[in-house]
VOGU-3710 file (C-alpha; in Angstrom, 3 decimals, decimal comma):
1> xxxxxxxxxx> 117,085/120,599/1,598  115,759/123,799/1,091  113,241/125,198/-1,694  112,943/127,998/-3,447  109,740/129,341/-5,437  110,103/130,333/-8,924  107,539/131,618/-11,448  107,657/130,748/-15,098  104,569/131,156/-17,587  102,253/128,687/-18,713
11> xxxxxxxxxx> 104,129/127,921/-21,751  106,983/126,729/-20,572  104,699/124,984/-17,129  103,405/123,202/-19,982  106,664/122,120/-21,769  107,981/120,858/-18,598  105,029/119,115/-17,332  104,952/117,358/-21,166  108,833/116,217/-20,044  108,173/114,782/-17,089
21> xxxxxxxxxx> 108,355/110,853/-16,071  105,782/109,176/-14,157  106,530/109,934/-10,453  108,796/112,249/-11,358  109,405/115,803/-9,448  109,436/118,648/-11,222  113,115/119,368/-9,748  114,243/115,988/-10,610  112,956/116,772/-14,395  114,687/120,328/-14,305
31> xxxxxxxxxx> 117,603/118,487/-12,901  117,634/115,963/-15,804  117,368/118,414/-18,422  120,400/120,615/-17,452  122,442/117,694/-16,998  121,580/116,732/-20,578  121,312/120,469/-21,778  125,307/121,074/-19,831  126,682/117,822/-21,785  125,190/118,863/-25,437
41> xxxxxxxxxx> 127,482/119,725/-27,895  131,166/119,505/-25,761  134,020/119,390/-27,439  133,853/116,121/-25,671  130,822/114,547/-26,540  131,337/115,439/-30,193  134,576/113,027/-30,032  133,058/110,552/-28,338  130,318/110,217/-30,683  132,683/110,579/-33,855
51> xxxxxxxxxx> 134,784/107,685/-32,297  131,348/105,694/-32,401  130,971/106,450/-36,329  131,997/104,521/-38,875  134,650/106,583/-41,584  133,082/107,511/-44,551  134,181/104,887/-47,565  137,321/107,086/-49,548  135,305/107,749/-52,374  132,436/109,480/-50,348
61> xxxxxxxxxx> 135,091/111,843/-48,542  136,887/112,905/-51,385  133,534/114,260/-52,611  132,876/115,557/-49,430  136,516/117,445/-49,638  135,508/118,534/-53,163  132,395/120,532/-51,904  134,381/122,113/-49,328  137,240/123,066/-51,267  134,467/124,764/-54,193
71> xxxxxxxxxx> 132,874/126,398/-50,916  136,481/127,830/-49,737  137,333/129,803/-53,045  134,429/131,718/-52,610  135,621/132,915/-49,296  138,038/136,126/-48,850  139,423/134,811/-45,651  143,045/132,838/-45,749  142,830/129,255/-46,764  144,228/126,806/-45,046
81> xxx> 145,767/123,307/-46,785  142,839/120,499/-46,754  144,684/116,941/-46,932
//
């Protein structure tokens, strides 16, 4: 394996040291955190977690529809049909 040097400021040193597990490298943490970082917010991970929610109860939605239909007449852009 080879290894590269990098330099980052003390800032961030200190971020990164405050992330790291007991015994853990510092390329192991950097590692960790871009697998995490690379996984955030897909369009994939957002259905997988919405498949883990529970619906919201009818009456709760149709207020939540409400609010977003009052939001969409105040926009000039083309609306499209909710529900």
């Amino acid at each position: 394996m080879s290894t590269k040097t990098i330099a980052i400021e003390s800032t961030v040193y200190a971020r990164l040291a405050g992330e790291k597990r007991e015994s853990e490298s510092f390329t192991k943490v950097i590692g960790r955190l871009l697998n995490v970082a690379a996984a955030a917010h897909t369009g994939r991970s957002i259905v997988a977690a919405l498949d883990k929610t529970e619906a919201l109860p009818d009456r709760e939605a149709e207020q939540m529809l409400a609010v977003v239909r009052e939001n969409r007449t105040q926009e000039k852009w083309r609306l499209h049909a909710l529900r």
